[in-house]
PQR file of N, CA, C, O and H, with PARSE charges and radii, in Angstrom:
ATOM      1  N   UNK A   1      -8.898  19.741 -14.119 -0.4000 1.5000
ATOM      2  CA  UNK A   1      -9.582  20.250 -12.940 -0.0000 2.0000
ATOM      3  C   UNK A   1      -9.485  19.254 -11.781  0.5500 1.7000
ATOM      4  O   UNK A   1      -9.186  19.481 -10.608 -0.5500 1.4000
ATOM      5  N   UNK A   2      -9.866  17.883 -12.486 -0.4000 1.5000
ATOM      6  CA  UNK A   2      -9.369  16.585 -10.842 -0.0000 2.0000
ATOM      7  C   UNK A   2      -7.661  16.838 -10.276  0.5500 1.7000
ATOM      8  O   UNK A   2      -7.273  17.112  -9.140 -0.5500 1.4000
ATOM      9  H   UNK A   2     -10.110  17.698 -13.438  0.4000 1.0000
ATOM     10  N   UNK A   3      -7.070  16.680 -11.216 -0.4000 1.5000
ATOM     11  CA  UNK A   3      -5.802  17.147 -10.997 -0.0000 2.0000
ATOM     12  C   UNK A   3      -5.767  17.993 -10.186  0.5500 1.7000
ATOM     13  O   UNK A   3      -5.317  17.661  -9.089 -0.5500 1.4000
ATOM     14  H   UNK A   3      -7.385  16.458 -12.139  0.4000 1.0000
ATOM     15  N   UNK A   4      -6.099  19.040 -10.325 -0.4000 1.5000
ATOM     16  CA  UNK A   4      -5.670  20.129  -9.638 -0.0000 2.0000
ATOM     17  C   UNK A   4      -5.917  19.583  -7.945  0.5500 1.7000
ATOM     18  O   UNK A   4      -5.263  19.483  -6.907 -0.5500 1.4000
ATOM     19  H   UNK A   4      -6.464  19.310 -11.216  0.4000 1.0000
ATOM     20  N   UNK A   5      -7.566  19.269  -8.542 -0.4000 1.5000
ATOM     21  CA  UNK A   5      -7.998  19.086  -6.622 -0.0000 2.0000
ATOM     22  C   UNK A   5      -7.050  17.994  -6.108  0.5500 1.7000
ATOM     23  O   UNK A   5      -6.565  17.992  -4.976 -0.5500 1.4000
ATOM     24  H   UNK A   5      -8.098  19.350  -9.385  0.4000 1.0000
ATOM     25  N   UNK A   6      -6.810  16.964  -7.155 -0.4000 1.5000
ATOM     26  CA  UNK A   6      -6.410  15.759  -6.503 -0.0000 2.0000
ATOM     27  C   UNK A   6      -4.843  16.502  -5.759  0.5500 1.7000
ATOM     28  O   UNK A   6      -4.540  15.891  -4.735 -0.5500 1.4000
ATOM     29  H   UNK A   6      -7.204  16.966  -8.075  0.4000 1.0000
ATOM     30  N   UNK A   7      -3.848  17.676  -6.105 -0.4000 1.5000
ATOM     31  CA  UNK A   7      -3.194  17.891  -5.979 -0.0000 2.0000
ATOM     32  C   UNK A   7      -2.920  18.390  -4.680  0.5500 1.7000
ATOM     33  O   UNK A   7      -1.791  18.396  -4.189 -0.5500 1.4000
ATOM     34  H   UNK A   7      -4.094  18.172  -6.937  0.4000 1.0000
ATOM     35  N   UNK A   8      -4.029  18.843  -4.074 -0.4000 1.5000
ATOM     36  CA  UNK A   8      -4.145  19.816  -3.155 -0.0000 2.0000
ATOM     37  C   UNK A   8      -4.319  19.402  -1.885  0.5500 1.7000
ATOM     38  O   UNK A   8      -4.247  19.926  -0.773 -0.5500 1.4000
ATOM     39  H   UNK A   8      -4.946  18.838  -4.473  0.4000 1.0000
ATOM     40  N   UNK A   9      -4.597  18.202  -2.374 -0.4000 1.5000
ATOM     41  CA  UNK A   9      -4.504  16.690  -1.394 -0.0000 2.0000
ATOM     42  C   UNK A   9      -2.841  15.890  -0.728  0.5500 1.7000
ATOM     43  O   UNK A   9      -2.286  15.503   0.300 -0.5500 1.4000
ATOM     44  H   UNK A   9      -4.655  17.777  -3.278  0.4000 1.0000
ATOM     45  N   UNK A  10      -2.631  16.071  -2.527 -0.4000 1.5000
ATOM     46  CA  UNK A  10      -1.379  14.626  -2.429 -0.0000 2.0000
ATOM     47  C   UNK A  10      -0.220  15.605  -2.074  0.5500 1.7000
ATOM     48  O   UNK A  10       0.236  16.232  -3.030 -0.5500 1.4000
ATOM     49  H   UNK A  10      -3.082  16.386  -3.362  0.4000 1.0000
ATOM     50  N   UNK A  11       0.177  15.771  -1.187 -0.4000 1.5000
ATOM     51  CA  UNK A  11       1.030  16.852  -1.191 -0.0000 2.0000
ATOM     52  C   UNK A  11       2.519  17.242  -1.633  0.5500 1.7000
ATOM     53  O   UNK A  11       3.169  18.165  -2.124 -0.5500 1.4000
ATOM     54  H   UNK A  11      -0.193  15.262  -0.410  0.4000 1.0000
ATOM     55  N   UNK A  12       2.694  15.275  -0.889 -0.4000 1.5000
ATOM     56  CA  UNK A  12       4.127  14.728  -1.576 -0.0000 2.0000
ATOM     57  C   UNK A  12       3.644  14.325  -2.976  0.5500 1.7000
ATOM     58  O   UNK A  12       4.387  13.361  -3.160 -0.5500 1.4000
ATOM     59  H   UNK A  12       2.166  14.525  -0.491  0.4000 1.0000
ATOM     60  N   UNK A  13       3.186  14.381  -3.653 -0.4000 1.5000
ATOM     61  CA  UNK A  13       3.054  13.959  -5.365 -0.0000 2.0000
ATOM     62  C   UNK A  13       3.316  12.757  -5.821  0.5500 1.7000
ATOM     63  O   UNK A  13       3.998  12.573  -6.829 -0.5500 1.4000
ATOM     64  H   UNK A  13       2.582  15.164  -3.503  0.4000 1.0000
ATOM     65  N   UNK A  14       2.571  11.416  -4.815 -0.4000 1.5000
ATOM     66  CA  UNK A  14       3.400  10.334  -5.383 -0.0000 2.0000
ATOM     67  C   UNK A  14       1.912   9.307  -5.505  0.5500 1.7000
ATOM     68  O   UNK A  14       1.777   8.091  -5.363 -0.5500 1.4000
ATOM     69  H   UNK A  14       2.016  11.566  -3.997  0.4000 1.0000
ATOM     70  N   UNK A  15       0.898  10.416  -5.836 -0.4000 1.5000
ATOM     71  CA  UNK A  15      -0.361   9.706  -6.993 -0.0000 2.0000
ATOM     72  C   UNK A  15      -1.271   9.325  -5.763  0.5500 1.7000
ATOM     73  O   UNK A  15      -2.460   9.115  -6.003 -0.5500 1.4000
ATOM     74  H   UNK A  15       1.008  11.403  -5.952  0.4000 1.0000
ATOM     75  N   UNK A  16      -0.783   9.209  -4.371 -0.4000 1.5000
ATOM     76  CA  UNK A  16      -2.227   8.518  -3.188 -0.0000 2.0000
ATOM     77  C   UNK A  16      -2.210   9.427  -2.220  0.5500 1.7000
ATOM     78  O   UNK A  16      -1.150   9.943  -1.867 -0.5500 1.4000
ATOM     79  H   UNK A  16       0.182   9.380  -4.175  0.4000 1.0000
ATOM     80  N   UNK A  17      -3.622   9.801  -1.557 -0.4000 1.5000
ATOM     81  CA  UNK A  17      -3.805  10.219  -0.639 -0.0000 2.0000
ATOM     82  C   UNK A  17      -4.103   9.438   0.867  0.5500 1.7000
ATOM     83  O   UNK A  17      -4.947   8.657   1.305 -0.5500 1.4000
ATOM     84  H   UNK A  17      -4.483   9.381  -1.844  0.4000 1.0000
ATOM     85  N   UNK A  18      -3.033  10.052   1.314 -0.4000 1.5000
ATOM     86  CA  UNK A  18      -2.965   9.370   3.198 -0.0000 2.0000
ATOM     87  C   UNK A  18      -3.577   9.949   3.954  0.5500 1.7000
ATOM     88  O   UNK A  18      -3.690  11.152   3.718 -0.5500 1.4000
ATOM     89  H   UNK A  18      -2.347  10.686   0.958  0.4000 1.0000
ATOM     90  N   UNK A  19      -4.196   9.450   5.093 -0.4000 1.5000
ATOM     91  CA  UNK A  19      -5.001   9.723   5.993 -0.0000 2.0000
ATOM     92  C   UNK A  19      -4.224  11.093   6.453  0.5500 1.7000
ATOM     93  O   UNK A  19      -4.943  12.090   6.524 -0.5500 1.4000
ATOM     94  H   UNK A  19      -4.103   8.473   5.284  0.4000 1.0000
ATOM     95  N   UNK A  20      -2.573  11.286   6.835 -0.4000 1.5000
ATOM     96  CA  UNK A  20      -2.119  12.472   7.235 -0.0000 2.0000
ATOM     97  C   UNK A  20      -2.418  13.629   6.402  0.5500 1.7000
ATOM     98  O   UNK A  20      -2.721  14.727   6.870 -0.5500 1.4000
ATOM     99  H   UNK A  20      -1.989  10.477   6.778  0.4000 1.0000
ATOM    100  N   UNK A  21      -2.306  13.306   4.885 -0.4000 1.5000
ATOM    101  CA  UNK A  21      -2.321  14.339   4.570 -0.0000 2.0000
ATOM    102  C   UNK A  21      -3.476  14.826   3.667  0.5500 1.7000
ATOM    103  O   UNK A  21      -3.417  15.705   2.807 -0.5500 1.4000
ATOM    104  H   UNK A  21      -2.059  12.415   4.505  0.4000 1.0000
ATOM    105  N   UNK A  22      -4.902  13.822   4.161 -0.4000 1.5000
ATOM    106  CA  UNK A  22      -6.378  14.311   4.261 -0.0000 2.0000
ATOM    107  C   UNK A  22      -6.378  15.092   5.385  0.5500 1.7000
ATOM    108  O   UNK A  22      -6.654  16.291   5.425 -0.5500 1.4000
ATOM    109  H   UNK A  22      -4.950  13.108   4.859  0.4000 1.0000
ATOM    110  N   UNK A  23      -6.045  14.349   6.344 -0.4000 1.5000
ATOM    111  CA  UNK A  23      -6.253  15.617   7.571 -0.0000 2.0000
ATOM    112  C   UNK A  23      -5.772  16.667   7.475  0.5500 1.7000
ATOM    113  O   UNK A  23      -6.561  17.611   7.521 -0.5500 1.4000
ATOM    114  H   UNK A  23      -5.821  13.375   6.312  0.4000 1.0000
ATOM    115  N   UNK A  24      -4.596  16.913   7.338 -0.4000 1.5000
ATOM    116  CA  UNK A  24      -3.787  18.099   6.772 -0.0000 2.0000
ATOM    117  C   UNK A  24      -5.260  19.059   6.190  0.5500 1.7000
ATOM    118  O   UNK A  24      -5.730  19.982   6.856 -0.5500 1.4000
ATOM    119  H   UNK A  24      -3.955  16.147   7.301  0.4000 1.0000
ATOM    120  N   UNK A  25      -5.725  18.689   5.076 -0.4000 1.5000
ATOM    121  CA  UNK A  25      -6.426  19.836   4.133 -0.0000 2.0000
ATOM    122  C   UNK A  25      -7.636  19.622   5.577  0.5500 1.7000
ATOM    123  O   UNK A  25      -7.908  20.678   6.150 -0.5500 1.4000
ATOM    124  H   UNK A  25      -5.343  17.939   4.536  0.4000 1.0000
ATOM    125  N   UNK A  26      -8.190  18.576   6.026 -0.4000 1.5000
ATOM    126  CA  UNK A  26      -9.566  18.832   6.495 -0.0000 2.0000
ATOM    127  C   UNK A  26      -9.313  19.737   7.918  0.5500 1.7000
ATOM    128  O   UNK A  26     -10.250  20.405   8.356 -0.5500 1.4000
ATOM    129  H   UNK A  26      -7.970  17.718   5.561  0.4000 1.0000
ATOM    130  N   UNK A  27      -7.869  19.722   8.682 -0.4000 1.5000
ATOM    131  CA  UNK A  27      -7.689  20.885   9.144 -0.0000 2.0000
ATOM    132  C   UNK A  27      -7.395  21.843   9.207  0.5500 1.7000
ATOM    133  O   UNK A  27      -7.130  22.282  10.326 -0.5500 1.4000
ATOM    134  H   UNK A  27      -7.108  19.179   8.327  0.4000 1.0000
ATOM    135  N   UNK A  28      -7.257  22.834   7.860 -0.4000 1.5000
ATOM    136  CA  UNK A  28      -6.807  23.782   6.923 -0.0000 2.0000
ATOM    137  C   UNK A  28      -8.171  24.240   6.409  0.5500 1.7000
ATOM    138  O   UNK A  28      -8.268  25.232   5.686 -0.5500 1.4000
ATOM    139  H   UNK A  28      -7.472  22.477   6.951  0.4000 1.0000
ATOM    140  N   UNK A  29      -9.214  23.518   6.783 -0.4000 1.5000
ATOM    141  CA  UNK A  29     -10.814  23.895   6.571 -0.0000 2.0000
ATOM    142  C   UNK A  29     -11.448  24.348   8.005  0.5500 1.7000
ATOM    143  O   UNK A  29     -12.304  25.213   8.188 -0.5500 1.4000
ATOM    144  H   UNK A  29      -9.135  22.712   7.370  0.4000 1.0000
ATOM    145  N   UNK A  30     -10.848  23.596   8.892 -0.4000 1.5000
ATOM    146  CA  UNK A  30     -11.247  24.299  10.139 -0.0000 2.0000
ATOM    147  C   UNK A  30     -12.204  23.122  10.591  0.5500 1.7000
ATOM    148  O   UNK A  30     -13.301  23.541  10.960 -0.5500 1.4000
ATOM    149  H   UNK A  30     -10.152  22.894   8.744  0.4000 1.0000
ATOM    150  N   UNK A  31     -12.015  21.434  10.664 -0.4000 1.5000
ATOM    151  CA  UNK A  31     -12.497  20.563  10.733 -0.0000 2.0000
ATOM    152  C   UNK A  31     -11.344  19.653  11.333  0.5500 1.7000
ATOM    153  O   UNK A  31     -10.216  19.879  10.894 -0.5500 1.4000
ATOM    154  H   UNK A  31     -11.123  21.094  10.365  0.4000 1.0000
ATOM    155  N   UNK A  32     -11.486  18.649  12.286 -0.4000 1.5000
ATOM    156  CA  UNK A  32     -10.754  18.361  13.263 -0.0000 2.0000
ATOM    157  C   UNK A  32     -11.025  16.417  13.411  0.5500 1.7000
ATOM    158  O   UNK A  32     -11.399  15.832  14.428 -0.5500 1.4000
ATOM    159  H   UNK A  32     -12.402  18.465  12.642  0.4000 1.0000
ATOM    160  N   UNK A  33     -10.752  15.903  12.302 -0.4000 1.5000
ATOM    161  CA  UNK A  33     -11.445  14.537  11.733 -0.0000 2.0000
ATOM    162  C   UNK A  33     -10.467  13.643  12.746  0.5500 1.7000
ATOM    163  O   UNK A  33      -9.406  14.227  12.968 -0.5500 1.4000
ATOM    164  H   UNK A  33     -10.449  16.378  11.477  0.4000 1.0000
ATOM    165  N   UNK A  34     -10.580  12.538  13.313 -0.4000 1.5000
ATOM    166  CA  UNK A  34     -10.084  11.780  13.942 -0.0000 2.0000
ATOM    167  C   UNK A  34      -9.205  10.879  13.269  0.5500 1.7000
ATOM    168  O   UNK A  34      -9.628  10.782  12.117 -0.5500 1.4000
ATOM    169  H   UNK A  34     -11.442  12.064  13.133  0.4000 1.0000
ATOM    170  N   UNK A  35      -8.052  10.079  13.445 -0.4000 1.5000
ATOM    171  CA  UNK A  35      -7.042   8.920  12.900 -0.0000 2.0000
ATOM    172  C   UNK A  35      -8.479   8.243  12.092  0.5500 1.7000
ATOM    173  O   UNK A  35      -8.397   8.492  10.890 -0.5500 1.4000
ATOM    174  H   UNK A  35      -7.709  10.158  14.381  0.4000 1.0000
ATOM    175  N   UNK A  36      -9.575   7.573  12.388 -0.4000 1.5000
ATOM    176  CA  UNK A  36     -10.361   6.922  12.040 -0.0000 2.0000
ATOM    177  C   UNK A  36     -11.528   7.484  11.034  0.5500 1.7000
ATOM    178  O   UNK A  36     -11.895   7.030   9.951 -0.5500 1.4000
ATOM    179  H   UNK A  36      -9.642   7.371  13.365  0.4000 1.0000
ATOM    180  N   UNK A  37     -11.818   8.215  11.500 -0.4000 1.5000
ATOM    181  CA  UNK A  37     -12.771   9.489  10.694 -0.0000 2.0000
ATOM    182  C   UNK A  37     -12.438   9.277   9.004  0.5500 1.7000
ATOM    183  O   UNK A  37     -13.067   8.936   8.002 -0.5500 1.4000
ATOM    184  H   UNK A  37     -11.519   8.584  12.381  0.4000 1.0000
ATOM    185  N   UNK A  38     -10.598   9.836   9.465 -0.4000 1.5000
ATOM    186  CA  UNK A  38     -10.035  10.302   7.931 -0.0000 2.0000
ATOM    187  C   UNK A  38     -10.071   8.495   7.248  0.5500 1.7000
ATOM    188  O   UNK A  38     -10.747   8.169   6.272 -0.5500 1.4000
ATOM    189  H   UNK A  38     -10.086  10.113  10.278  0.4000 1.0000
ATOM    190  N   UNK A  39      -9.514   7.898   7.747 -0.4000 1.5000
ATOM    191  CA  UNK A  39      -9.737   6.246   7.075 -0.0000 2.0000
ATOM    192  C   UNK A  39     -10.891   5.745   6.839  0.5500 1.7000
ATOM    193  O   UNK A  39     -10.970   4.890   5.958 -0.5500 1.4000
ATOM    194  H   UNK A  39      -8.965   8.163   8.540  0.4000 1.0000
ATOM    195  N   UNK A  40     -11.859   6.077   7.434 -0.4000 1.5000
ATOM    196  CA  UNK A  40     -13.257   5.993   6.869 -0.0000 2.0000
ATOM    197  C   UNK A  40     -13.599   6.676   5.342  0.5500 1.7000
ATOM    198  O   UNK A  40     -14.309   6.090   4.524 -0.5500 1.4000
ATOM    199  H   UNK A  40     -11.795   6.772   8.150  0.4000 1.0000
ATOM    200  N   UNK A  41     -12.986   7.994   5.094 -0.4000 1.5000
ATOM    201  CA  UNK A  41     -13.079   9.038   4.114 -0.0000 2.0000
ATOM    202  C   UNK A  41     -12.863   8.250   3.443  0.5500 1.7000
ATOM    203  O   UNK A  41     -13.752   7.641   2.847 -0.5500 1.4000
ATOM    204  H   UNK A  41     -12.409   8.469   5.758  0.4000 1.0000
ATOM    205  N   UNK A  42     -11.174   7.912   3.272 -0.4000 1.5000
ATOM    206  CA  UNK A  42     -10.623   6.961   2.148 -0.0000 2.0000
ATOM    207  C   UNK A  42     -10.745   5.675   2.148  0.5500 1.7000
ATOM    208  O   UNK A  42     -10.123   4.802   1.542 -0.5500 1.4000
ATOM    209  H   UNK A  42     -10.452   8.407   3.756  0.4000 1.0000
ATOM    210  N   UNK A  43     -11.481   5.643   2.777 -0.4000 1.5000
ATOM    211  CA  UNK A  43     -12.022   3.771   2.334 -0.0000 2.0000
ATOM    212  C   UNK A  43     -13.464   3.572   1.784  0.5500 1.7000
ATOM    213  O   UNK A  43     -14.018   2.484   1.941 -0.5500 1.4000
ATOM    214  H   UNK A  43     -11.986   6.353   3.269  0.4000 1.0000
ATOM    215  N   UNK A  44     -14.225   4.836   0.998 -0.4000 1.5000
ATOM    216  CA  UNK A  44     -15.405   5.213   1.122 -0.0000 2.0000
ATOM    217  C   UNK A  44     -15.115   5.379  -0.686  0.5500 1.7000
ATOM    218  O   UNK A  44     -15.934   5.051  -1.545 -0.5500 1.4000
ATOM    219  H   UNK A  44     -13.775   5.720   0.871  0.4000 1.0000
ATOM    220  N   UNK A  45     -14.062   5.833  -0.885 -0.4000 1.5000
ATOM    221  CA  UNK A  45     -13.767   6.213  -2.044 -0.0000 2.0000
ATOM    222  C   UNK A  45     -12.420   5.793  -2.932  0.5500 1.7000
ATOM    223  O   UNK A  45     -11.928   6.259  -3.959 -0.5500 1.4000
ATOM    224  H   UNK A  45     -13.397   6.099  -0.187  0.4000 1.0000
ATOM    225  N   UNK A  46     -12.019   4.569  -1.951 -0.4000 1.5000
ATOM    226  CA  UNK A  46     -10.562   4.106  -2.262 -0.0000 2.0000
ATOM    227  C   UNK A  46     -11.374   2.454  -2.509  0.5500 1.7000
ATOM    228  O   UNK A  46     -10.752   1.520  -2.004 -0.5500 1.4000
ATOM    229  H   UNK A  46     -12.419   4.190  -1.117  0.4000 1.0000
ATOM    230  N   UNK A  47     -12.515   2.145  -3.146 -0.4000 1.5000
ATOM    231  CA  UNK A  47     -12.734   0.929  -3.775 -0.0000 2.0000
ATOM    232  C   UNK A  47     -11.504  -0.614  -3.425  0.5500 1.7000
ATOM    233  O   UNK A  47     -11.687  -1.587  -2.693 -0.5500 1.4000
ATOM    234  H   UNK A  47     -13.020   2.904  -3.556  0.4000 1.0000
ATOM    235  N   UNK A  48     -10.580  -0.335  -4.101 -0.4000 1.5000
ATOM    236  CA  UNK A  48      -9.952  -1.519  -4.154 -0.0000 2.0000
ATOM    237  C   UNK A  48      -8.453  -1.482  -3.696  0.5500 1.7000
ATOM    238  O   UNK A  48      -7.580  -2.224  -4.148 -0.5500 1.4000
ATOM    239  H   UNK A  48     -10.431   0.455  -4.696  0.4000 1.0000
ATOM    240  N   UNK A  49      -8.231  -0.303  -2.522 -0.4000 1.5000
ATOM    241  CA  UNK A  49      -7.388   0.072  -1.585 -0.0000 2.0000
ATOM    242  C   UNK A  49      -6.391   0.646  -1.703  0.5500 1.7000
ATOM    243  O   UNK A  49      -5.819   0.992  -0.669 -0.5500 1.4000
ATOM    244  H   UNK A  49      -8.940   0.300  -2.155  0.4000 1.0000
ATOM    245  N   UNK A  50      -5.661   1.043  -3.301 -0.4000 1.5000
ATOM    246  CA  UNK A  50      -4.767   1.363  -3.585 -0.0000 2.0000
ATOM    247  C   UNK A  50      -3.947   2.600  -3.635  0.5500 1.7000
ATOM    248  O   UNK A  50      -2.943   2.917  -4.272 -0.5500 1.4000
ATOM    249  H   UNK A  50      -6.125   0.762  -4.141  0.4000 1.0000
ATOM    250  N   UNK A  51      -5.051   3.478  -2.341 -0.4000 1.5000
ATOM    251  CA  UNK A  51      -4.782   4.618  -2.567 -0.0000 2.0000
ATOM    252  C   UNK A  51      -4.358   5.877  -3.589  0.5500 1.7000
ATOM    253  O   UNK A  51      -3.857   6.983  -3.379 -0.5500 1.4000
ATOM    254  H   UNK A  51      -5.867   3.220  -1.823  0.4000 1.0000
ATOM    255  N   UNK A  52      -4.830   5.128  -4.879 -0.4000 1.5000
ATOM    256  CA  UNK A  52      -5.123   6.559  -6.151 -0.0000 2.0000
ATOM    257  C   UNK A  52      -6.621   6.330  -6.214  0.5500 1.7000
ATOM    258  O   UNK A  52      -7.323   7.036  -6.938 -0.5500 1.4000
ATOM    259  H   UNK A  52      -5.236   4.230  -5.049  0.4000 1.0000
TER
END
């Protein structure tokens, strides 16, 4: 089930999610997050930076 979500994220499939292609889904929700916004997201939940 993480999989899946994590998938829907990573778009290119290479295990990390990038700020482009968080925004991607958070503007595909109809939400309009800033260069900074989205790096806030993943630095909130990316602990020790490695983007998985």
């Amino acid at each position: 089930e993480f999989k899946e979500a994590f998938s829907l994220f990573d778009k290119d499939g290479d295990g990390q999610i990038t700020t482009k292609e968080l925004g991607t889904v958070m503007r595909s929700l109809g939400q309009n997050p800033s260069e900074s916004e989205l790096q806030d997201m993943i630095n909130e939940v990316d602990a020790d930076n490695n983007g998985t």
